[in-house]
N, C-alpha and C positions, 0 to 999 in steps of 0.2 A: 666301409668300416674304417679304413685307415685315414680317411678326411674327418672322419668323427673324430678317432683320437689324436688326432693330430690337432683338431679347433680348439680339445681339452685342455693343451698345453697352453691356450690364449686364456680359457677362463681361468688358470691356474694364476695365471698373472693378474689377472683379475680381482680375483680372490686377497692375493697377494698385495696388491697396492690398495684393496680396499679395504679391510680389515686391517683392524690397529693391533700390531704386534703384543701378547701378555707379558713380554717380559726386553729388557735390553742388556742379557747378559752375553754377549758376545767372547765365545770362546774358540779363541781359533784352534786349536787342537781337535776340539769338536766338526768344525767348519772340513779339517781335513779328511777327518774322518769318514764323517756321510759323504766330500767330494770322493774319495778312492770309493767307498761304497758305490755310491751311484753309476761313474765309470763302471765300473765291475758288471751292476747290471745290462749297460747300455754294451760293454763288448761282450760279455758271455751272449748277449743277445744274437749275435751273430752266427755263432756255432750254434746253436738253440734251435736259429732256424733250418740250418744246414739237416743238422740230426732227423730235428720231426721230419723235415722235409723228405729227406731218405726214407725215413719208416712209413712216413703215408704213402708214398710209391709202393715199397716193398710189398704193403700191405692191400695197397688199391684198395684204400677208404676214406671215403669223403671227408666226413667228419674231422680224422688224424690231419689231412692236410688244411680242412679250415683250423685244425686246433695250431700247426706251423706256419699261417698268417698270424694267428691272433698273440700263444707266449711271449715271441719276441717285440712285437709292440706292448706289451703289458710288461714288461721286463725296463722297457724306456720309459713308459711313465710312472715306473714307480721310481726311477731318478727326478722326475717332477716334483714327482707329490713329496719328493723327500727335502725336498728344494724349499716350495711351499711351508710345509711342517717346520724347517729352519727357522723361517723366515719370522711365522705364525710364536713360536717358544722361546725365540730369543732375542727377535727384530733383527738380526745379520742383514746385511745388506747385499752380500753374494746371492741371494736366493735366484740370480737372472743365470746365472753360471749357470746352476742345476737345469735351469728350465730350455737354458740353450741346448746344452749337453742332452736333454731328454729330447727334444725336436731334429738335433744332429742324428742322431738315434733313429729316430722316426723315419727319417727320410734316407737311410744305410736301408733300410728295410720297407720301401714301398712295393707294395706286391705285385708282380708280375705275372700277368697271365699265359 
């Protein structure tokens, strides 16, 4: 599961250099903004896993602890896809930031058996 979404972040860029941006309003205010957002996602991701991860022991269920693989990489790529989205509504040219930032992400949280 976590090679998938981890290849997601390649066709992101993909997406990204192949598609022609709908607009070139470049506003870095905005630029700031989604970067602190994104961080946010990509560290709250950490404690995310820690928590579920506690509760699905506590609980001894399956499920809960596949659900403490899966939020925290779903927490990194939505600093992807927010990367992307930039990229896609304004043409910004940081869109590689986000998508590093989402992959750094990814790989703070590969899952250990």
């Amino acid at each position: 599961m976590w090679s998938v979404l981890a290849a997601a972040i390649g066709l992101y860029l993909a997406v990204a250099l192949l598609v022609k941006p709908a607009g070139a309003a470049n506003n870095a205010n905005v630029e700031r903004v989604l970067m602190i957002l994104a961080a946010a996602y990509v560290l709250l991701s950490i404690p995310a896993r820690r928590l579920l991860r506690a509760q699905a022991d506590a609980a001894g269920s399956g499920f809960m602890r596949w659900l403490s693989e899966i939020v925290p990489l779903v927490l990194c790529q939505a600093a992807g896809v927010t990367g992307v989205l930039l990229r896609l509504a304004s043409g910004s040219p940081h869109y590689y930031l986000f998508l590093l930032l989402a992959l750094a992400g990814m790989l703070f949280n590969v899952p250990r058996r």
